[in-house]
C-alpha positions in Angstrom: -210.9 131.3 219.0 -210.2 133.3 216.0 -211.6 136.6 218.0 -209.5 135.5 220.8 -206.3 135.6 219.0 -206.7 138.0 216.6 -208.4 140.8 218.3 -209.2 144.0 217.0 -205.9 146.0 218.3 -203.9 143.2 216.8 -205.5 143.2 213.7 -205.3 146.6 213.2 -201.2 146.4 214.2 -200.7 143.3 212.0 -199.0 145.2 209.4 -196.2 146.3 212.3 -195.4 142.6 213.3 -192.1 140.5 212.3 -192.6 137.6 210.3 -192.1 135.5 213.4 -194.2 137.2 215.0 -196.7 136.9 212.3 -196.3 133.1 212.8 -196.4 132.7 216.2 -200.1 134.4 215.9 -200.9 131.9 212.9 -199.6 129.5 215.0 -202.0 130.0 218.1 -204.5 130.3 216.4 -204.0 126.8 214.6 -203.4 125.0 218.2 -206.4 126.2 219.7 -208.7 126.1 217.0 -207.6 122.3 216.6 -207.9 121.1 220.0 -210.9 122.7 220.1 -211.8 120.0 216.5 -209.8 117.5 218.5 -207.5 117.0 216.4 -203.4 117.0 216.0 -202.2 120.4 215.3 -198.7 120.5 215.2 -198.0 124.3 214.0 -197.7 126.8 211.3 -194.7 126.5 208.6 -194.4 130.0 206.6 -192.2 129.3 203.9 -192.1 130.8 200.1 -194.4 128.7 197.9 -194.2 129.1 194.2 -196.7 127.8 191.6 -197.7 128.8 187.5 -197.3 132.0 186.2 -200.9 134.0 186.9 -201.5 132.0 189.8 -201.2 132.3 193.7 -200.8 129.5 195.8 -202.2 130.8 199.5 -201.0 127.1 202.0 -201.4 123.8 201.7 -201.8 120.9 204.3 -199.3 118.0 204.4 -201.6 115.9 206.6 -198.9 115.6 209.2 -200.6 117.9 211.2 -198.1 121.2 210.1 -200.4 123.7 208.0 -198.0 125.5 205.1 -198.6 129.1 204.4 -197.2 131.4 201.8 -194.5 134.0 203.3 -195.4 136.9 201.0 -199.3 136.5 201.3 -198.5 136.4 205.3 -196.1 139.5 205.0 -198.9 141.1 202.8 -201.0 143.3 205.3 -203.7 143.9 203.6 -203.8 139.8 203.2 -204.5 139.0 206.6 -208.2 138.2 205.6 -207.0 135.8 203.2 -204.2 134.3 205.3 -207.5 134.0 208.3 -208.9 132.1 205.5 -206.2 130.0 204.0 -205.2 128.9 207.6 -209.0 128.0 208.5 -209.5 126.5 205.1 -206.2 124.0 205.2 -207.1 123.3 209.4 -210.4 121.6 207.8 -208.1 119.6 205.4 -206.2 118.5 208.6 -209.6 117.5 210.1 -210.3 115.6 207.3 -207.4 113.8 206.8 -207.9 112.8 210.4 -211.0 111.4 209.7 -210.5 109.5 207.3 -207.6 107.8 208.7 -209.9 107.1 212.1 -213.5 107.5 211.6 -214.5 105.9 214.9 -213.1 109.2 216.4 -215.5 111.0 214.9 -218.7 108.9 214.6 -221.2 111.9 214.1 -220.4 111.9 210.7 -222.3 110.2 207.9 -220.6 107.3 206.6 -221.3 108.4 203.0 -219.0 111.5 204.1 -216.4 109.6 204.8 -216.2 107.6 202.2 -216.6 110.5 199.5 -213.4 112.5 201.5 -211.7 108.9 201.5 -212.2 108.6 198.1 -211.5 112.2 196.8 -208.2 111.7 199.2 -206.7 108.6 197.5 -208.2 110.4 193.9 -206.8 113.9 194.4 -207.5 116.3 191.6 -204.6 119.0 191.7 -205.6 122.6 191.1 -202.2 122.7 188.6 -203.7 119.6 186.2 -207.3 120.4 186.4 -208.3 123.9 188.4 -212.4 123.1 187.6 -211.8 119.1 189.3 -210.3 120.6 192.0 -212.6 123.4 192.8 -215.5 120.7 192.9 -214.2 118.4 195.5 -216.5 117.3 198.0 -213.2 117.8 200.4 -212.7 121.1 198.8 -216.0 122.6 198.7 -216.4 121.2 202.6 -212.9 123.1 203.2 -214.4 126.5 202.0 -217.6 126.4 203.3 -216.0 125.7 206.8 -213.7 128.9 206.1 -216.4 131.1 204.9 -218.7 130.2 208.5 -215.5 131.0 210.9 -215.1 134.1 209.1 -218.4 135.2 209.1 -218.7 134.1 212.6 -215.4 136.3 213.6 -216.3 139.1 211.1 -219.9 139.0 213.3 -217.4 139.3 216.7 
């Protein structure tokens, strides 16, 4: 889906799109990939995101089913590999969130999964308080490793 939307003439013309235009790209992406997972993707929200001095916030996920991406990394051209990432990376946080609130619609996965997102969910470790607690998240190593695949699946296309 990635190779689909973000094809090599696009990728290579990123730099020339609007903002909006930017999003609407993000935002196809997002929908298809998550139907594809099954699960509610509602769209792409670029807004400006701040966080500590010496460090970069890329997105988040709200859970809601929105992803939340950082205008100037998006506006950033030379970015667009860690925006591919950042979007991929918060769509697995969306996955999970869904899973955990329904786990019968997803029944292939081991129930010690679950619980361990479930618990990591209602236990959250924020990168601000503790960067190393975060990092080591079952949920967030799960959300990278996912990430890293697509890419190298698309970087294979």
């Amino acid at each position: 889906i990635m190779a689909e939307v973000f094809t090599p003439e696009g990728v290579v013309g990123w730099a020339e799109l609007s903002l909006e235009q930017k999003t609407a790209k993000l935002n196809e992406y997002y929908v298809k990939a998550g139907e594809n997972l099954g699960i509610q993707t509602k769209g792409v929200i670029v807004e400006p995101m701040y966080s500590q001095p010496g460090m970069i916030s890329f997105g988040y996920n709200s859970g809601d089913g929105y992803i939340h991406l950082n205008e100037a990394v998006v506006q950033d051209p030379e970015m667009l590999g860690q925006v591919l990432d950042t979007a991929t990376h918060e769509m697995r946080h969306q996955f999970q969130t869904e899973v955990v609130a329904e786990p019968e619609r997803f029944g292939d996965l081991p129930s010690d999964v679950v619980a361990q997102w479930q618990y990591e969910f209602a236990n959250y470790i924020s990168p601000d308080y503790d960067y190393q607690g975060y990092y080591e998240q079952a949920i967030e190593q799960d959300a990278r490793s996912f990430a890293d695949e697509v890419l190298q699946s698309y970087m294979e296309k």
